[in-house]
C-alpha positions as CSV (number, residue, x, y, z in Angstrom):
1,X,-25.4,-56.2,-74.0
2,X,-27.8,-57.9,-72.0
3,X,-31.2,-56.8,-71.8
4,X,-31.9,-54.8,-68.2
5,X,-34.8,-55.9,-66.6
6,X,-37.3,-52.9,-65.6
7,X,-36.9,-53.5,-61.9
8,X,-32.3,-52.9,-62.5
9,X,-30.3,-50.0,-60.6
10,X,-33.6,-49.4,-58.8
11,X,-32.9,-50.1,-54.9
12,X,-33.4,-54.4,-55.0
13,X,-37.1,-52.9,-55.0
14,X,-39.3,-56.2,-55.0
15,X,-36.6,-58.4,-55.0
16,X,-36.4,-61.5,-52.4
17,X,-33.5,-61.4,-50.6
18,X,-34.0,-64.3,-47.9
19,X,-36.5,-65.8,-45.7
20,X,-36.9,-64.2,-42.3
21,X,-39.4,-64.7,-39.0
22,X,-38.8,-61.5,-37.2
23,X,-40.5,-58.6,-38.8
24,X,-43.0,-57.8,-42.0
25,X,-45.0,-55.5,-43.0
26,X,-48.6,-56.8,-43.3
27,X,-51.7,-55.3,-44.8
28,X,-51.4,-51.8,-43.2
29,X,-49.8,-52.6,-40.3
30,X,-46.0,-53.9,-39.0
31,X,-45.7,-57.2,-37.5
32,X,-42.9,-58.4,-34.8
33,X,-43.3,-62.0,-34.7
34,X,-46.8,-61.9,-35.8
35,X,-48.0,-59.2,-33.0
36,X,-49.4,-56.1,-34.6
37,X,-47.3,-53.0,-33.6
38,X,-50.2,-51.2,-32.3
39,X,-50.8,-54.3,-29.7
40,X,-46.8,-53.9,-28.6
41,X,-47.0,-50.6,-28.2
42,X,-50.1,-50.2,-26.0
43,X,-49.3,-53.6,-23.7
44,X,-45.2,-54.4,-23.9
45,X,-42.6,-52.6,-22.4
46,X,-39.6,-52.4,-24.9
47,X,-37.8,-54.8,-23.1
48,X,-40.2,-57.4,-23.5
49,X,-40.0,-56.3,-27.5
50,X,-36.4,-56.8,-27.5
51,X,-36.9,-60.6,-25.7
52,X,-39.9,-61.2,-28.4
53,X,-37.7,-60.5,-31.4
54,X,-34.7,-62.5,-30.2
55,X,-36.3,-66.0,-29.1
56,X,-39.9,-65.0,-30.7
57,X,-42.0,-65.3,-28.2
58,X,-43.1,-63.0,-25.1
59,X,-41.5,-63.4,-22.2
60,X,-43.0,-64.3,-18.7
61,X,-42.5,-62.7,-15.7
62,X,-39.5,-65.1,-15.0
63,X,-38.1,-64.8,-17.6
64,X,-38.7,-61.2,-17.8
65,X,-37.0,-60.8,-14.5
66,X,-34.3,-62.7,-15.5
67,X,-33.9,-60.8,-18.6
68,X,-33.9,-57.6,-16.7
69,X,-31.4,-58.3,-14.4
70,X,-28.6,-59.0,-17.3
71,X,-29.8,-55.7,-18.7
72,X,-28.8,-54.4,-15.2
73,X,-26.0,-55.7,-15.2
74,X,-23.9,-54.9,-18.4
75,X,-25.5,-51.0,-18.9
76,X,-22.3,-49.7,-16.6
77,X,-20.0,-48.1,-18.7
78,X,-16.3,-49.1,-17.7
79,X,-13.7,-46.4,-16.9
80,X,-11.5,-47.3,-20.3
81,X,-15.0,-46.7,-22.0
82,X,-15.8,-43.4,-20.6
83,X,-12.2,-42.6,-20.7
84,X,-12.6,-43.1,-24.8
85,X,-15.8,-41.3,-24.9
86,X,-14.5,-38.2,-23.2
87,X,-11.7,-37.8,-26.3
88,X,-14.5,-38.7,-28.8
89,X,-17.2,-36.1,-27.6
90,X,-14.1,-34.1,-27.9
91,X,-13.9,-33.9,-32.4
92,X,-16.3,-31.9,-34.7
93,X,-17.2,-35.5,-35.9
94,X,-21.3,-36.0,-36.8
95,X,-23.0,-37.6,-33.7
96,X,-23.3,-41.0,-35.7
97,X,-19.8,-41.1,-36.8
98,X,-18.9,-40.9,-33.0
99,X,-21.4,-43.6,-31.8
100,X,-19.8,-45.3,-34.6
101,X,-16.5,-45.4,-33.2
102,X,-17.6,-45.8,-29.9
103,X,-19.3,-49.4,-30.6
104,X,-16.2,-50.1,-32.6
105,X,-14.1,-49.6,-29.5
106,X,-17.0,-51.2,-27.1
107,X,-16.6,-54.4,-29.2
108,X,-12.6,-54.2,-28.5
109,X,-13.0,-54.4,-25.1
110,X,-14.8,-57.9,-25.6
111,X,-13.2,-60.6,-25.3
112,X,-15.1,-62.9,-26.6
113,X,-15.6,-60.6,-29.8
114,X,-14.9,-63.7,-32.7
115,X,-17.7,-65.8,-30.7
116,X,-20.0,-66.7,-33.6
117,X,-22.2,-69.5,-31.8
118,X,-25.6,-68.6,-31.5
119,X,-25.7,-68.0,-28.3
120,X,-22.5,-65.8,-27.9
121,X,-24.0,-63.5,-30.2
122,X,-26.8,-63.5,-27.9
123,X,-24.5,-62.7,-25.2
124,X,-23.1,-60.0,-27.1
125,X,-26.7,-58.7,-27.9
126,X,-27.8,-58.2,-24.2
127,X,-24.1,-56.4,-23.8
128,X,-24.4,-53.7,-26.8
129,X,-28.0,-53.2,-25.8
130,X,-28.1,-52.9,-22.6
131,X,-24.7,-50.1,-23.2
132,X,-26.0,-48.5,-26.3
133,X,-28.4,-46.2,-24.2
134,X,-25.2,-45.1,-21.5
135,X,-22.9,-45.3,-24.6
136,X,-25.3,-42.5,-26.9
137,X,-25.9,-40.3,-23.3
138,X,-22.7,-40.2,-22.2
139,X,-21.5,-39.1,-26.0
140,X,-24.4,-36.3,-25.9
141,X,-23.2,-34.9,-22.0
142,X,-19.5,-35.0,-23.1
143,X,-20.4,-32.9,-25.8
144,X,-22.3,-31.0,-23.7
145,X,-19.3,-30.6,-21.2
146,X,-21.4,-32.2,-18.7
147,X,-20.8,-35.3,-16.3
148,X,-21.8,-38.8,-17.0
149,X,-24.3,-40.4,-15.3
150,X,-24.6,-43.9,-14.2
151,X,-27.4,-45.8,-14.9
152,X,-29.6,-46.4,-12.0
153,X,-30.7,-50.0,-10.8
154,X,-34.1,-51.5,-11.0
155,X,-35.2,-48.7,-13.5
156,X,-36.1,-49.3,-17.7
157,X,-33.6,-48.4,-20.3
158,X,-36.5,-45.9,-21.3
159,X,-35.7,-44.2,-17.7
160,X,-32.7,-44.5,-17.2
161,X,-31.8,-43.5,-20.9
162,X,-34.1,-39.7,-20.7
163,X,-32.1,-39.5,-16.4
164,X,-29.0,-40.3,-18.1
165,X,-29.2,-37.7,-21.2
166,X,-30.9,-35.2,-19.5
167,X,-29.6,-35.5,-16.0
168,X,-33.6,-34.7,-15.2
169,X,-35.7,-38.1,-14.1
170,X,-38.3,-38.4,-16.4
171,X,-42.3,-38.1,-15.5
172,X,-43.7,-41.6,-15.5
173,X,-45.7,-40.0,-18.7
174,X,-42.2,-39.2,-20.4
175,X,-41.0,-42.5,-19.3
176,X,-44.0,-44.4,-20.9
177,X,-43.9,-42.4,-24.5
178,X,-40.3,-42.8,-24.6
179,X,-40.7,-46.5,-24.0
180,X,-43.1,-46.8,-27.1
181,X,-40.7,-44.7,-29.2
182,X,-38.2,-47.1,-28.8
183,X,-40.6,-50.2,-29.1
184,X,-41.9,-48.3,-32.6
185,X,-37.9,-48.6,-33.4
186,X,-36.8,-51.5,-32.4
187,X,-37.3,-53.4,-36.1
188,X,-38.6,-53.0,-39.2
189,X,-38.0,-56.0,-41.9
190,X,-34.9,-55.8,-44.0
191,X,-34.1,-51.8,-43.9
192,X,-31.0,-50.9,-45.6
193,X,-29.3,-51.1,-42.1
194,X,-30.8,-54.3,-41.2
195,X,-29.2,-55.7,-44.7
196,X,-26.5,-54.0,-43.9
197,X,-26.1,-56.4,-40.8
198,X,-27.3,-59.5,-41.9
199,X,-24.5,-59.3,-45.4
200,X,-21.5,-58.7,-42.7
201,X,-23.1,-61.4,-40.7
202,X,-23.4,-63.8,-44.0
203,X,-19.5,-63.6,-44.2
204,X,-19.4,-64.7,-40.7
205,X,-17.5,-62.0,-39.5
206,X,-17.8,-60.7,-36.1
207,X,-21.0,-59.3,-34.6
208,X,-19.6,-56.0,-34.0
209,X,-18.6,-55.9,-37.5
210,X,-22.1,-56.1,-38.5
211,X,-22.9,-53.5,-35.9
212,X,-20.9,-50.9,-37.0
213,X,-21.9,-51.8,-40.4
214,X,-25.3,-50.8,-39.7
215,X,-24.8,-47.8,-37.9
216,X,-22.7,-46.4,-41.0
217,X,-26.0,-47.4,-43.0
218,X,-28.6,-45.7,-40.8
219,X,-26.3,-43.0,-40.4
220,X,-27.9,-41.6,-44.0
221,X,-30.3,-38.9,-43.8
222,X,-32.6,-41.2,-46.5
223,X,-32.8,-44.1,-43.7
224,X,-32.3,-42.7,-39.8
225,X,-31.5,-39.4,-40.5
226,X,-34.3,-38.2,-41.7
227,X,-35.8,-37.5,-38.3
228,X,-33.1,-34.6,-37.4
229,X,-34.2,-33.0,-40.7
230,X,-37.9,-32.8,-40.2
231,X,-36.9,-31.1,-37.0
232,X,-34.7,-28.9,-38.8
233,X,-37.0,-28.3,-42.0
234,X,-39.9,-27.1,-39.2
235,X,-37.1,-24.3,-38.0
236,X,-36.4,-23.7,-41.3
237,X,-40.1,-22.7,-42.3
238,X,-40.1,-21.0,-39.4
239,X,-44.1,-20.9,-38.5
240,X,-47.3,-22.2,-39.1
241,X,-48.1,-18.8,-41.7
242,X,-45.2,-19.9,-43.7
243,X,-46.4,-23.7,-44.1
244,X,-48.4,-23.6,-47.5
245,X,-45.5,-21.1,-48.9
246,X,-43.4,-24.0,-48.2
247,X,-45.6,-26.4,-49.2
248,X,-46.2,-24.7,-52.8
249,X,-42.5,-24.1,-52.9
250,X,-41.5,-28.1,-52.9
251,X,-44.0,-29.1,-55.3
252,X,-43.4,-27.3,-58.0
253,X,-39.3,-27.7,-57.5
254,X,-39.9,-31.2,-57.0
255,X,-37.9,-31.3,-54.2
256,X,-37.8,-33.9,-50.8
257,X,-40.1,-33.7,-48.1
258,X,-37.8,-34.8,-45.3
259,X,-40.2,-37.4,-43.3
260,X,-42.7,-37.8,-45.9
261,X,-43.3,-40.9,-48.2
262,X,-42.2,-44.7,-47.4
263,X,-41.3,-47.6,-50.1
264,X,-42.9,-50.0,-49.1
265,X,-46.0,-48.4,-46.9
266,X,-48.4,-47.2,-49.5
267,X,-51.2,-46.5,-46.9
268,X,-49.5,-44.7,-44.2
269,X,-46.8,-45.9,-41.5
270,X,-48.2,-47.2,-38.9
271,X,-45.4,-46.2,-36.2
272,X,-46.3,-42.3,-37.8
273,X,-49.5,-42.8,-36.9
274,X,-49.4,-43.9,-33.0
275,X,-46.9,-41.2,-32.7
276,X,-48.8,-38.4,-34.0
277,X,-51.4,-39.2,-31.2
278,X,-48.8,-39.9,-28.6
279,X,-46.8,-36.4,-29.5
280,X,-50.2,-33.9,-29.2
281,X,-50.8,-34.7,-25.4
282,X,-46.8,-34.0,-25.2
283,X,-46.2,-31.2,-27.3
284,X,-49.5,-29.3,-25.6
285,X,-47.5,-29.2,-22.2
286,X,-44.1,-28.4,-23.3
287,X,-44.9,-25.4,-25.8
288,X,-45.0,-27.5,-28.9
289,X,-48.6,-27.8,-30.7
290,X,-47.7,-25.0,-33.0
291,X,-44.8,-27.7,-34.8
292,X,-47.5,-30.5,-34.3
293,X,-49.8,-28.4,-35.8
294,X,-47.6,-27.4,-38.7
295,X,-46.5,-31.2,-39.3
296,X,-50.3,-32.4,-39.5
297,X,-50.9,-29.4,-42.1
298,X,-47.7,-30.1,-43.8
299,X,-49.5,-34.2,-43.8
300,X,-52.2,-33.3,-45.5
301,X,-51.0,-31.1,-48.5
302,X,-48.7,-33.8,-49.1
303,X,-51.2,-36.6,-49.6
304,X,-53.8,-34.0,-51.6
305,X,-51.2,-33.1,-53.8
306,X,-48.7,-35.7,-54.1
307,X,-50.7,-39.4,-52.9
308,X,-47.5,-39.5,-49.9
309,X,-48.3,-39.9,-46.4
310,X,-45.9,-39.7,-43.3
311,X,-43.1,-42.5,-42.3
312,X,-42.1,-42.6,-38.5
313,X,-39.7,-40.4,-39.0
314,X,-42.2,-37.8,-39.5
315,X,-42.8,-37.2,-35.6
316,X,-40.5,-39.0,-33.8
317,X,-38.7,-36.3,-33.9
318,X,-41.0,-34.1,-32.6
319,X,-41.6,-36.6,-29.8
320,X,-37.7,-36.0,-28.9
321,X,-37.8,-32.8,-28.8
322,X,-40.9,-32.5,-26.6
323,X,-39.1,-34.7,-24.4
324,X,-36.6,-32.5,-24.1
325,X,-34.1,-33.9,-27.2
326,X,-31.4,-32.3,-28.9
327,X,-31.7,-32.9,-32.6
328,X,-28.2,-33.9,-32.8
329,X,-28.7,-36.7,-30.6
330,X,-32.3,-38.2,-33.1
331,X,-30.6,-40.6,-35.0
332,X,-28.3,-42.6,-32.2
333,X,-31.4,-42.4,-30.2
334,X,-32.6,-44.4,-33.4
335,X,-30.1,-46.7,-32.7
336,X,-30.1,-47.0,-29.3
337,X,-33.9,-49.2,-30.2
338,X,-32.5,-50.8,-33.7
339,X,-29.4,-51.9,-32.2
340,X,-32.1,-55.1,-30.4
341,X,-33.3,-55.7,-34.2
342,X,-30.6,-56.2,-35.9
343,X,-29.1,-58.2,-33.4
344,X,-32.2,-60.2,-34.0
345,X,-31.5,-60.5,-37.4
346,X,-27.9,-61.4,-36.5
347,X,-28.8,-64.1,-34.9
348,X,-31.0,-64.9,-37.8
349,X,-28.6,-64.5,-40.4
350,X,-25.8,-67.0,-38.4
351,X,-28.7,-69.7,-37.8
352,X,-29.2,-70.3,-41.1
353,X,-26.4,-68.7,-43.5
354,X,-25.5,-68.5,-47.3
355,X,-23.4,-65.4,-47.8
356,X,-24.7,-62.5,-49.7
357,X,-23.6,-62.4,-53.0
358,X,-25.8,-60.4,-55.9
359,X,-25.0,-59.8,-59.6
360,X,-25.0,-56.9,-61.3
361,X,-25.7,-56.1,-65.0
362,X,-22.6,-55.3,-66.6
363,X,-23.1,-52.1,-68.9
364,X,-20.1,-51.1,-69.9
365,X,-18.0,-52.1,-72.8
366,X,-17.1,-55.8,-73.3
367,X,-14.5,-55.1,-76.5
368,X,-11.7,-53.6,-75.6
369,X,-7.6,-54.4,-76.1
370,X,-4.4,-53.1,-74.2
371,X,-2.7,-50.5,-76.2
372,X,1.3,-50.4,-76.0
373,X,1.3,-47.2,-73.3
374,X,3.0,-44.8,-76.0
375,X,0.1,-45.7,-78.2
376,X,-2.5,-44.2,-75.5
């Protein structure tokens, strides 16, 4: 039996799985294209993210403009679309199984789907994320037995997605730390999901395929889901009195921290951090600060006690649902940003591409023989 190396059955944790220009995480920071995420967040709009990641550089206003406008143009949802939605929303299905489904059925009504050039899977890109906003709003209204709503010309996709989902037109305020949620989002080096996309891409098979693929990967509450449950683990303790009881509780039983902790940050995420200053203003006004308040004590006995400090999941969800949020609707709202980053590494992955294919370390037995069936 071969020897297994410390580092075996342990994630990939360390291991090199390919060269990449989009996204790292540097020092204590996250880079997108070698612009700190703190810069992006104060001075782009997300749309100007989503054109730095794909052609990795910022855009001018011309080519802003231009961008915007085929943004504009493919966030209608089609009739069939809606039509499909509407018996969707209808199952008991979890929200990201639906969204799923949806993109599924949003790439069969492409028909340009096999299209593998470079720049049809651009094409492709600026079509699933310019209708991944309508696509996740009109899922959450169905539900919700409400009507759709169209998106709404010469807005962002951070307006129109909060008009569209709440049927309420956002504050410019709301509009703005929406806009940064989903430029936080938008990418972050090679996540499970954004491995996810970039092995389906290696094999060359469709960019819808690699999609979906990522969606069923950030679908798990250990990667996009973990938002929801911070939400739900604040209800659950029910106030700030019952924090440290909490607190004391998961130590000593060893158990999860929903939000708390990150692979690869060791000194904090840096996305948790902009949004636990964005959130206070936020959660002041809509009723809120006792849940900030609880998340910033539940921050601190965690790195006292354990060394682990927040990941973005930590508040965005707390930024949702001070904008008004359901929790059921976190984790395609997660999408509706990632959806521009793994497109980007998509494009990536088809640019330059050697399919996936690991070993494993064999552990099991290596000398056994067939026995005659009456023999077993």
């Amino acid at each position: 039996m071969s020897q297994i190396p410390e580092t075996a059955n342990k994630g990939l944790e360390n291991v090199i799985a390919c060269t990449s220009e989009i996204s790292t995480i540097h020092d204590v920071t996250l880079l997108y294209r070698g612009y700190t995420i703190e810069d992006l967040a104060s001075h782009c709009t997300f749309e100007e993210v989503v054109y730095l990641l794909w052609n990795g550089a910022l855009p001018t206003e011309s080519q802003l403009h231009s961008f915007r406008l085929k943004v504009e143009q493919n966030s209608p949802l089609s009739n069939e679309m809606v039509s499909v939605l509407t018996e969707i929303a209808k199952t008991q299905a979890h929200s990201m199984a639906k969204l799923r489904t949806a993109i599924s059925y949003f790439g069969l009504l492409d028909p340009e789907a096999e299209d593998n050039s470079l720049e049809g899977i651009r094409s492709k890109g600026i079509r699933l994320t310019s209708a991944i906003g309508p696509l996740v709003a009109a899922l959450s209204r169905l539900e919700q037995k409400q009507a759709v709503i169209a998106p709404v010309p010469g807005k962002s996709l951070a307006w129109n997605f909060l008009n569209m989902i709440r049927g309420k037109e956002p504050s410019a305020e709301e509009e703005k730390l929406f806009d940064t949620a989903l430029v936080l989002h938008a990418d972050h080096e090679l996540n499970a999901s954004a491995f996810t996309a970039r092995v389906v891409a290696s094999t060359t098979s469709d960019y819808y395929s690699a999609i979906t693929a990522a969606l069923g990967s950030l679908k798990g509450p250990l990667h996009g889901g973990a938002n929801e449950h911070v939400m739900l683990m604040l209800k659950e303790i029910g106030s700030y009195q019952q924090v440290q009881a909490f607190i004391d509780d998961a130590v000593e039983a060893k158990k999860k921290v929903m939000g708390i902790g990150h692979r690869v940050y060791k000194n904090g995420d840096p996305r948790g951090k902009i949004l636990k200053t964005l959130s206070l203003q936020t959660c002041k006004k809509t009723g809120l600060e006792e849940f900030h308040r609880m998340l910033v004590t539940i921050e601190e006995q965690m790195l006292e006690r354990k060394g682990l400090m927040p990941n973005v999941d930590f508040y965005s969800g707390l930024v949702y649902t001070a904008l008004g949020l359901r929790a059921r609707d976190f984790t395609p709202i997660f999408a509706v940003s990632r959806a521009s980053g793994w497109t980007a590494q998509a494009l990536e992955q088809y640019a330059n591409n050697r399919i996936y294919r690991p070993r494993a370390i064999y552990t099991g037995p290596t000398q056994l023989s067939v026995s005659p069936i009456h023999q077993r």
